[in-house]
VEXVOKOL-538791 format. One record per residue (C-alpha): x, y, z. Coordinates in steps of 0.1 Angstrom, whole numbers, plus 5000, padded with zeros to 4 digits. Example, Ala and Ser with C-alpha at 12.3 -4.5 7.8 and 13.67 -1.06 7.14 Angstrom:
512349555078513749895071
! end
This chain:
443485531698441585301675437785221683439184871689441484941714439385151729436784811737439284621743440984841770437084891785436684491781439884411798439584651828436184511841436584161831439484191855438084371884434384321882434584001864430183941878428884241877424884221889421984401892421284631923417784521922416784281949414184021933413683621940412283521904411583681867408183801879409684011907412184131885409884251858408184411887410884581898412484721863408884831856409385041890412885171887411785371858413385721868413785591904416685471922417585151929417585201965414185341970412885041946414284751971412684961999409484921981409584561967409584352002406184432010404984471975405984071966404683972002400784071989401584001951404083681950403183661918401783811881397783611889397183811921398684111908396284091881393584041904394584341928393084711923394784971909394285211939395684881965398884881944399285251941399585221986402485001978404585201963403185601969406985661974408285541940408485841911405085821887403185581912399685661896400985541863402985291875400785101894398385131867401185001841401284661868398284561871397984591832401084381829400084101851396384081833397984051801400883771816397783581824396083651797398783621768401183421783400283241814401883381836405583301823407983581810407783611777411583541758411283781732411384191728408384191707406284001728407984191766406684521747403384391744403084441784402484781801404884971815407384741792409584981765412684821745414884921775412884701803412684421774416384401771417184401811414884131812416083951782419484011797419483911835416583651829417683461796421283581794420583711761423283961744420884221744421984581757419384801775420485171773419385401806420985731810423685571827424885381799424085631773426285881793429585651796428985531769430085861749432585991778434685661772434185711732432485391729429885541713430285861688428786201692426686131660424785861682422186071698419285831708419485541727418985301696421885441679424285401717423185031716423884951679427485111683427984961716426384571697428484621669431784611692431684401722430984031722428383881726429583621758429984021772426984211764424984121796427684211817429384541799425084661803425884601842429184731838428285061824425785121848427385091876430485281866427585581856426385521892429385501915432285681893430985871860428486141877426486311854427486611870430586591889432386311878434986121904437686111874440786101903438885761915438285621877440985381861439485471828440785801821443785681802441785631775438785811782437786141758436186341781439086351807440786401777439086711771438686841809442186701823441186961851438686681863441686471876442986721905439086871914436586621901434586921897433386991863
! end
């Protein structure tokens, strides 16, 4: 199958069945969400909207985050993976909204990187849900599918070469949602370690369960 097909067959599937794909983090505005892809770092998305509630109900926004101590936001989230660093990476990041910017969410990767806590990943979900830019934020879960499917070739072994393989294919009006799309189908369906391939409509023309047909009858790897 050509690399074309290949995105077009991936393309056609979920802009049938999951035509809106969103995010699974809960947030009311672009502060809470910056906020909340700061936390998810390595964390689930679950244990993140546990966290947030009370979080947003003391800091409803970046000037009394800025203003807060590091050690009152660590008691906020103690339950969140890397909490000393991350709470330290907040505050930061609301002083230098203030600071820098205002307050507002800055509209550009360079200046989102600028913030603690903020890599090109974080940049480009915010970019993405925020601004609906056709940026593509590469986690694990993306990076993972992404090579299963054979949207991306073995030869693309960091997650700045997945994105330019992945940007170099799918349209732009698509990027924000094949980022969700990818995700999700990592979360749900494409295990790292035991993937559901007898629940995935993908394996027609997907290369691993090309290469471990065994996957279809066990889903054990």
């Amino acid at each position: 199958m050509q690399k074309k097909e290949r995105f077009q067959r991936f393309l056609d599937y979920f802009t049938q069945h999951y035509p809106e794909p969103k995010t699974e983090l809960n947030f009311g505005n672009p502060y809470e969400l910056l906020v909340a892809v700061i936390l998810s770092a390595q964390c689930t998305d679950k244990r993140i909207n546990q966290v947030t509630p009370a979080l947003f109900a003391r800091f409803p926004e970046a000037e009394s985050l800025a203003a807060a101590s590091v050690d009152e936001v660590f008691s906020y989230i103690r339950s969140v993976s890397y909490p000393n660093n991350k709470a330290k990476h907040l505050v930061g990041m609301a002083k230098l909204l203030m600071e820098r910017f205002g307050g507002e969410i800055p509209a550009t990767v360079e200046e989102l990187q600028t913030l603690p806590g903020v890599g090109r990943k974080t940049a480009h979900v915010i970019l993405s849900i925020v601004y609906n830019e056709p940026t593509m934020a590469v986690d694990t879960h993306v990076f993972r599918v992404s090579h299963r499917l054979g949207l991306a070739p073995l030869t693309a072994t960091t997650p700045l070469a997945v994105e330019k393989a992945l940007m170099a294919h799918i349209p732009k009006q698509y990027v924000p949602k094949a980022h969700h799309w990818l995700i999700l189908h990592g979360r749900y369906i494409c295990l790292a370690r035991t993937p559901k391939c007898p629940a995935c409509d993908l394996r027609d023309f997907c290369k691993y369960y090309e290469k471990h047909p065994e996957l279809g009858h066990s889903g054990l790897k």
